[in-house]
C-alpha positions in Angstrom: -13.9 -16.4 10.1 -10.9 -17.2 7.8 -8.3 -14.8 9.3 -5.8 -15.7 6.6 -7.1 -14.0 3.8 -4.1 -12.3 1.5 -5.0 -8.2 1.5 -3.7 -6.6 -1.9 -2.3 -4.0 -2.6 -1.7 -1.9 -5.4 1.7 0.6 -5.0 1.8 3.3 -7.6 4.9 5.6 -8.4 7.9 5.2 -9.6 10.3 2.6 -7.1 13.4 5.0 -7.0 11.3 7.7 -5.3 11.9 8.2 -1.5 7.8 7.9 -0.6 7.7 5.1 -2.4 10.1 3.5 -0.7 9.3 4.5 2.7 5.2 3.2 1.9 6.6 0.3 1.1 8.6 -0.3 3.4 6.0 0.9 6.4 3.7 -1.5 4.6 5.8 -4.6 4.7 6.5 -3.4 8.2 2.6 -3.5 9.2 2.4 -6.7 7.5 4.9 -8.4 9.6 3.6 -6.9 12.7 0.3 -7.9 12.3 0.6 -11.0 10.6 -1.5 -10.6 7.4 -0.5 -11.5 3.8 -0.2 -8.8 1.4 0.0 -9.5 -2.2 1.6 -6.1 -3.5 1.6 -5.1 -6.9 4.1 -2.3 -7.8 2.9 -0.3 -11.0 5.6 1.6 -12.1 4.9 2.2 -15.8 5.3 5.9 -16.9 1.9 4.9 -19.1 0.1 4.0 -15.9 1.0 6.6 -13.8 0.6 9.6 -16.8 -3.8 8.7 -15.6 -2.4 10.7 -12.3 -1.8 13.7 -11.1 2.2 13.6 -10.5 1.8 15.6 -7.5 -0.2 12.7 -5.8 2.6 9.7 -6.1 3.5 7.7 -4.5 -0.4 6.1 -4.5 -1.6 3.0 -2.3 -4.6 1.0 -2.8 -5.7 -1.8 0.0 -8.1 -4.0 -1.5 -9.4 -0.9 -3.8 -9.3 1.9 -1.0 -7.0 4.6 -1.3 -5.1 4.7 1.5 -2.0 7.0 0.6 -1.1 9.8 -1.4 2.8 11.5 -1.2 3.7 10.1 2.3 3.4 6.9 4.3 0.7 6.4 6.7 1.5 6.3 10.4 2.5 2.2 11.1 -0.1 2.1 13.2 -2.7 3.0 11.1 -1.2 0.7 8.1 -1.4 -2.2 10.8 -5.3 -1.3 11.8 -6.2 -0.9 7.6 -4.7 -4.5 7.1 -6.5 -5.9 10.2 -10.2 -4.3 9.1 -9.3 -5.5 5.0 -8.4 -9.4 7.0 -11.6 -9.7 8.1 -13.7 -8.2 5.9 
């Protein structure tokens, strides 16, 4: 099994917002920790984000699954999501 796949991620929200920053940061965190590439794409374009409810950003995608809304998930659960999207 190729364990070097790159996860992505999509990051929704605009970058001077606290969540964001936090779920990007516990993200980068998980990534270190575990050892998987993640190609993160930040959308920040007020166009992009007007499809959303603005009570639900900061959004993260991992390889299509939502996986945040608002607040950053637990580290440990951001390290076992980018373990399970490695190998799948």
């Amino acid at each position: 099994m190729d364990t070097t796949k790159t996860v992505h991620a999509i990051l929704y929200g605009a970058a001077d917002c606290r969540r964001y920053r936090r779920i990007k940061q516990r993200l980068n965190e998980a990534a270190a920790a575990t050892g998987v590439a993640v190609a993160l794409e930040e959308v920040n374009d007020a166009a992009a984000l007007a499809r959303f409810n603005p009570i639900t950003l900061p959004r993260l995608y991992v390889e299509g699954q939502l996986v945040a809304t608002r607040n950053a998930p637990a580290a440990a659960e951001l390290r076992r999501i980018l373990q399970a999207k490695r190998h799948a």
